[in-house]
Structure formats: structure tokens, C-alpha cells
VOGU-3710 file (C-alpha; in Angstrom, 3 decimals, decimal comma):
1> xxxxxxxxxx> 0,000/0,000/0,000  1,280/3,256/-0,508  1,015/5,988/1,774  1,249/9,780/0,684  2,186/11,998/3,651  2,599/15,851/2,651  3,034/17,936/5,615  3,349/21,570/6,183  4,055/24,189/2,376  4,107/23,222/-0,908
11> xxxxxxxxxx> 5,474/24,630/-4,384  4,608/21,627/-7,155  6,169/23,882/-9,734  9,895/23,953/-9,607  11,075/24,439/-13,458  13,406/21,237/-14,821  16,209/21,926/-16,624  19,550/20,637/-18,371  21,222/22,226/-15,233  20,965/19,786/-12,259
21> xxxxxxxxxx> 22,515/22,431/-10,086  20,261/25,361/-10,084  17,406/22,433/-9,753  19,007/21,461/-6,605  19,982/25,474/-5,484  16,589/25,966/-6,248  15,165/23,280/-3,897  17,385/23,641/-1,256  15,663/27,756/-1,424  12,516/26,153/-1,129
31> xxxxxxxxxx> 13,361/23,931/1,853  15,091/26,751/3,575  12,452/29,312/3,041  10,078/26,625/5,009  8,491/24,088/2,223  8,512/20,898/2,924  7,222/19,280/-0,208  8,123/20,212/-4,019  7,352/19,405/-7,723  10,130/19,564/-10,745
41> xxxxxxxxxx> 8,093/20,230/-13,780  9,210/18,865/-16,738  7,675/20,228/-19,886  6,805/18,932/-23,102  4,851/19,720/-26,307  2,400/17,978/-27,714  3,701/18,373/-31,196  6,036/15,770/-30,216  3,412/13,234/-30,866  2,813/14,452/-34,249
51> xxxxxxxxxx> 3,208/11,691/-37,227  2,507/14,302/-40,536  6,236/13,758/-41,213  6,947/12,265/-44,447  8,514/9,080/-44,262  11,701/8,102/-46,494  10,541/4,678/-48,916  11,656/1,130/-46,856  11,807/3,619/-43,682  10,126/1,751/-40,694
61> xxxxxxxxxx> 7,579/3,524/-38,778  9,172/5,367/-35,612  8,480/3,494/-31,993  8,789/4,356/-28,543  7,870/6,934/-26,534  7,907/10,254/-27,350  7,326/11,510/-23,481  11,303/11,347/-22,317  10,846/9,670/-18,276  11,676/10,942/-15,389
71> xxxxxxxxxx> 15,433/12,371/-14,491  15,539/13,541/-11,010  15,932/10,600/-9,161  19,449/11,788/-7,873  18,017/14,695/-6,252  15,074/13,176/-4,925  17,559/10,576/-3,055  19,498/13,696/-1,847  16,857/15,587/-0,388  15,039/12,359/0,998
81> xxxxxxxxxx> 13,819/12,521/4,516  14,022/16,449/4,266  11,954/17,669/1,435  9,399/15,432/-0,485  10,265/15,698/-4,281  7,756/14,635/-6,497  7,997/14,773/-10,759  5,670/16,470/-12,751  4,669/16,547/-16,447  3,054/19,854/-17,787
91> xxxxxxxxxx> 2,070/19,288/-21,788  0,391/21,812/-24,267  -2,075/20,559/-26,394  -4,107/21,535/-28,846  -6,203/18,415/-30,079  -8,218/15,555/-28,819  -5,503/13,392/-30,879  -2,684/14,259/-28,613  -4,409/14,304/-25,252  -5,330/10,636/-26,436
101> xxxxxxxxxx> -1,788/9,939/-27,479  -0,690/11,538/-24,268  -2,722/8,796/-22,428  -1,578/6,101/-23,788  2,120/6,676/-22,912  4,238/4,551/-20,766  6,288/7,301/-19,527  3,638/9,861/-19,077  2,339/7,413/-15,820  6,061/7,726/-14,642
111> xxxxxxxxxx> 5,477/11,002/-13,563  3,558/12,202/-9,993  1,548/14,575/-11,155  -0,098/15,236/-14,868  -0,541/18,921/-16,267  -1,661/19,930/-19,376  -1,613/23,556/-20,704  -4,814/23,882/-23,328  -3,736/26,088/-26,575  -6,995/26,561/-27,995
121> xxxxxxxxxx> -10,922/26,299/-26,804  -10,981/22,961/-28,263  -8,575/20,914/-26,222  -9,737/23,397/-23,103  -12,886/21,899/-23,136  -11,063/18,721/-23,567  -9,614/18,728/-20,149  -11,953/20,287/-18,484  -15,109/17,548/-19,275  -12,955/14,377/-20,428
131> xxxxxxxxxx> -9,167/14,169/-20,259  -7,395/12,003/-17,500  -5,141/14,577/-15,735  -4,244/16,168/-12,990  -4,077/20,246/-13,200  -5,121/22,586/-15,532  -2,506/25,561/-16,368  -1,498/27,959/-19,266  0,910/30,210/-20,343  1,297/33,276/-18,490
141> xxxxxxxxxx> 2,333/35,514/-21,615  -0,245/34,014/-23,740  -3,912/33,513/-22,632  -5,723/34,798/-24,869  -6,310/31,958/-26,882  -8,682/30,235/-24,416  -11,664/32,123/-23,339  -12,062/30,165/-19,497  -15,874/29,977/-18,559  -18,172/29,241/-15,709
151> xxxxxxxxxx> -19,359/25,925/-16,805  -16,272/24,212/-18,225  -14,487/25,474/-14,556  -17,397/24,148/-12,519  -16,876/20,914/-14,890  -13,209/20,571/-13,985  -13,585/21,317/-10,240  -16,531/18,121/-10,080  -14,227/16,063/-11,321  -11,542/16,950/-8,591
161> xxxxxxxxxx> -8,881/18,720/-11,414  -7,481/21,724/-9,950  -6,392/25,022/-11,517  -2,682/26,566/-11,155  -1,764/30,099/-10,711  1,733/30,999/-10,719  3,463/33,917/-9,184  6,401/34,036/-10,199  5,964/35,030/-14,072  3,620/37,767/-12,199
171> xxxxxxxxxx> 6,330/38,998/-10,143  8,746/39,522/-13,295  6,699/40,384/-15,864  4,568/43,117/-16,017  2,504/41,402/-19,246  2,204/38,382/-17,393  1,129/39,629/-14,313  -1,989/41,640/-15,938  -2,393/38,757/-17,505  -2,077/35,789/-14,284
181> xxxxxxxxxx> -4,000/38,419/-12,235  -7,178/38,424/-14,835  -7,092/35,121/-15,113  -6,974/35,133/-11,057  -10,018/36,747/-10,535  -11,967/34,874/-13,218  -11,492/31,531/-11,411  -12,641/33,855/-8,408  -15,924/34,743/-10,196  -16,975/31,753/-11,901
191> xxxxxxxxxx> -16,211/29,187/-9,080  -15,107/31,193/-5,987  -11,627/30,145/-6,686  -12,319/26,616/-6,113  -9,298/23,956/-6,423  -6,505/26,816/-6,450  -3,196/25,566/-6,318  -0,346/28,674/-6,375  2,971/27,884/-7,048  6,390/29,344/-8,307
201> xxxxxxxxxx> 7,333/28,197/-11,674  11,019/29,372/-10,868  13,474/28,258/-12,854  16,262/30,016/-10,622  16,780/30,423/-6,255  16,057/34,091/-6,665  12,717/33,146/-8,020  10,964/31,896/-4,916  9,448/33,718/-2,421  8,233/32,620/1,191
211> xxxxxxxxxx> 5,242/31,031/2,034  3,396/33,644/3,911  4,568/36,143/0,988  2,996/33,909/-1,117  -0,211/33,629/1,120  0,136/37,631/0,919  0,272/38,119/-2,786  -2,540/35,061/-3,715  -5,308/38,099/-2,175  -4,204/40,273/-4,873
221> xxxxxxxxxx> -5,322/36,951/-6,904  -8,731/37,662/-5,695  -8,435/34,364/-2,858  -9,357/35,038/0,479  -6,929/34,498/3,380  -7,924/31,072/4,376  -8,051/30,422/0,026  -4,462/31,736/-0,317  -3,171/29,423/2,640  -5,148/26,287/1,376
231> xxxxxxxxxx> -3,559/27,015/-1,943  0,130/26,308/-0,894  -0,796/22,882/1,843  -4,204/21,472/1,762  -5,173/22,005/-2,432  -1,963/20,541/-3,110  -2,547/17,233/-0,862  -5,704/17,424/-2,574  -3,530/17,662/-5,920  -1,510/14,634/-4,529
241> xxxxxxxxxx> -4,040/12,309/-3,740  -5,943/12,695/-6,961  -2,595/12,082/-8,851  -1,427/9,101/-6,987  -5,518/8,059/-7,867  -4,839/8,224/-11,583  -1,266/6,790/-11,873  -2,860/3,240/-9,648  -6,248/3,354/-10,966  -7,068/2,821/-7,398
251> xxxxxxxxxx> -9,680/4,800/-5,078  -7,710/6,815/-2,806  -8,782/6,517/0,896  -8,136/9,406/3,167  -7,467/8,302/6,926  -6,434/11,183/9,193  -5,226/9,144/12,477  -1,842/8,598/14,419  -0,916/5,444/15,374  1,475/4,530/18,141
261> xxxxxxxxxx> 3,675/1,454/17,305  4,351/0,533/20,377  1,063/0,172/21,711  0,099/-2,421/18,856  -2,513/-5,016/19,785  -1,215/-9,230/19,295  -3,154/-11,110/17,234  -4,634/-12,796/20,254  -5,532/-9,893/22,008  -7,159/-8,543/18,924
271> xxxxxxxxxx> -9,539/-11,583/18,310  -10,461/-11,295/22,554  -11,539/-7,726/22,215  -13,288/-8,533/18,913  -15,424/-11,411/21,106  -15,801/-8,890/24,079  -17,614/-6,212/21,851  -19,665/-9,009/20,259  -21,204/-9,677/24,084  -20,930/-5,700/24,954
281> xxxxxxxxxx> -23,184/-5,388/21,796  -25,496/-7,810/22,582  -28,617/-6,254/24,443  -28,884/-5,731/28,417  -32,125/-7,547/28,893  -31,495/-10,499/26,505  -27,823/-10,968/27,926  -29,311/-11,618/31,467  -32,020/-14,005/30,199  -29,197/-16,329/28,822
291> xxxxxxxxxx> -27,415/-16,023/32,194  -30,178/-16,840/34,154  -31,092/-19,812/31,958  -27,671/-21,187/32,807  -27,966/-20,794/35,992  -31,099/-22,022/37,352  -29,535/-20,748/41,175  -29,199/-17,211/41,433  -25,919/-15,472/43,005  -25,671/-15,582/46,212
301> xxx> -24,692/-12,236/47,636  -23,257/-11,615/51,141  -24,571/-8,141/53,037
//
């Protein structure tokens, strides 16, 4: 069974990159600031399971998978037991074609978590009402090209996909923080900002920013205070959850106890307490019928 434990902040957008290094620099920023979990996102276009290219005579058709796997299993083994590292795959699409084709690769269920960043209103719709994935995102500079509305949001958020909202793009750019910020408060009028996940998208240490700055800056997003909070722990355990439920095809069961090891029960001792609550459930009146039947003398009691 596997058990998914996220504790305390979280930033599942932490660009990936030919340089290892600044990956690393930039988690170790993260954990210092006060994150405890993380996401590198790797991203890919879906052009790359296009197949209009002519092919030579006698050339055999091309095989394997176009999705390259996961490569940050070195840092995940370096920062293990101090900040959870997850992988993530963000994809842009544009047709039903490639959000099929995206499915059906091996590589693609590698990851943690599955994003997909719609290019038109087609494949928007797409993900909102049929497509297996995880988060819904687009491009900061560019979005325009997808006009978001009330009843393909409310769609998504039924069927538990969450929306992301990065702020560091905002923070940089003053084109994509007019845009990020309109975006922002559309999610806030069509659904309340329901499923709201905030994270960085830094591709560099300086990028970050603390998690109560973060908290600060996701009410100029249009979130409330409690919104903005939930967007950096509880959405993205939410996020998690609903991942880990795609990649097993598995329902995900949420238990929310602490158990002591060293007050386990034996096996014996487990199946005597099971036969004591079958007698404690049994009712009063009918439990001292049957021990008055077998024993015809009543107790004796001494005054």
C-alpha cells in the first residue's frame, strides 16, 4: 500500500532543466524558506506526438515513446527525509488526438503529477469535461487563446482537477502579471476560486518567495486568506491524492489518524476484544435471560 504523507508548504512547480545544479539550489531555497514538499516540472509539447512527417521509402515507422521519463531521481535521493520531491509533467495541447496519445504513454504514468496547458478552446474543453489529468494551467504571456468559462471550470472542479496560478511570471513580468491576475479573478468569479493551487514556476533560487509572501500576494489573486493558505498545503494534498488516484487506478482513501507502534494489539488480544464487543453489543435484557437460563440458582450475595 502506498502511503502519501505531505506535511506543512508546498510549491509543485519547480522548473526542470539541463542544469541539475540550479534544480538542486533551487530546492534547497525552497526547503530553507520553510516548504517541505516540491514538484520539478518537466515540460513537453504535444507536437512531439505528431506523425505528418513524411517518411523516407523502406523507412520503418518510428516506436517508442515520445514523453522522455523521469530524471531527477538523484536529487530526490538527496533531499530524501528532508523535502518530499515529487515529478511532474506539464504538456500543451491543442487536439483531442494528442491528449489521447498523451494517455496512452508509458512514460507519461512515470510522472507524480499530470498537467496539461490547453492552446486553444478545443482541447480546453477537452480537459476540463474528459481528459485524465491532474491540473489545468497555461501560459502566463499568452492567454488569450482560451476564453475560461463558468461551466467548463465548474466541470473541472466536479471532477476533482485543480487550476494553477503561478506567481512568479507575475512577479517579473509586467505582461504576465496583468495577464495571471485576470485570469486570477476569473477563477474567483466563476467558481469562488475553487481547487486553487499557487505555485512558483522558478526556474532560478532568486525566483521563490516565502510562504506567507505567497499567502500575501494570492489576495491580490482575488483568494481570500484562508483560500491563499489552502492554496500552498491542503489544495496541493488534494492535488496529490488525486494524482497518486490516476497513476494506480485505485480509489484513494483518506485516513487522518496517528498510530502509536508501540502500543500495537497481538493477534490474540485482537480476536479477545473482537469477542468482548460481540457480548458488549449484545442487548442488556437479553444478555441476562441467557445467564439466568444457565444458571437455574441465582448469586448468592453476602450483606
Amino acid at each position: 500500500m502506498k502511503v502519501i504523507s505531505v506535511r506543512g508548504f508546498c510549491d509543485f512547480n519547480v522548473a526542470n532543466g539541463e542544469n541539475k545544479t540550479l534544480v538542486k539550489d533551487t530546492c534547497q531555497a525552497l526547503l530553507d524558506l520553510g516548504y517541505r514538499a516540491v514538484a520539478i516540472n518537466s515540460i513537453c509539447s504535444g507536437s512531439v506526438f505528431d506523425s505528418k512527417k513524411k517518411k523516407k521509402k523502406g523507412e520503418l515507422p518510428e516506436k517508442g515513446d515520445m514523453i522522455p521519463p523521469p530524471s531527477n531521481q538523484g536529487i530526490i535521493r538527496e533531499f530524501e527525509g528532508k523535502l518530499d520531491i515529487f515529478e511532474r509533467l506539464t504538456v500543451s495541447l491543442s487536439s483531442q488526438l494528442e491528449a489521447h496519445k498523451l494517455n496512452q504513454s508509458a512514460n507519461a504514468k512515470m510522472y507524480n503529477i499530470l498537467a496539461v496547458i490547453p492552446t486553444n478552446q478545443v482541447a480546453f474543453q477537452y480537459a476540463c469535461s474528459a481528459m485524465d489529468v491532474d491540473l489545468i494551467t497555461f501560459d502566463p504571456d499568452d492567454t488569450g487563446l482560451v476564453r475560461c468559462n463558468r461551466k467548463m471550470y465548474n466541470l473541472a472542479v466536479d471532477r476533482g482537477l485543480s487550476f494553477e496560478i503561478m506567481y512568479t511570471p507575475a512577479v517579473r513580468d509586467s505582461t504576465a502579471r496583468k495577464n495571471i491576475i485576470q485570469l486570477a479573478h476569473l477563477y474567483h468569479g466563476f467558481g469562488k476560486s475553487k481547487n486553487i493551487v499557487i505555485s512558483s514556476g522558478a526556474a532560478s533560487p532568486f525566483h521563490v518567495r516565502g510562504p506567507y509572501d505567497v499567502i500575501n500576494l494570492g489576495l491580490l489573486f482575488g483568494l481570500s486568506e484562508e483560500q491563499s493558505k489552502g492554496a500552498i498545503t491542503t489544495a496541493c494534498r488534494f492535488l496529490l491524492i488525486k494524482a497518486a488516484g490516476r497513476r494506480l487506478g485505485k480509489t484513494i482513501v483518506i485516513a487522518n489518524k496517528d498510530i502509536n507502534e508501540h502500543n500495537e494489539l497481538d493477534k490474540d488480544d485482537t480476536l479477545e476484544n473482537d469477542e468482548v464487543d460481540q457480548e458488549l453489543e449484545q442487548p442488556v435484557q437479553k444478555k441476562f435471560r441467557q445467564d439466568s437460563s444457565e444458571n437455574s440458582i441465582a448469586p448468592r450475595i453476602d450483606t
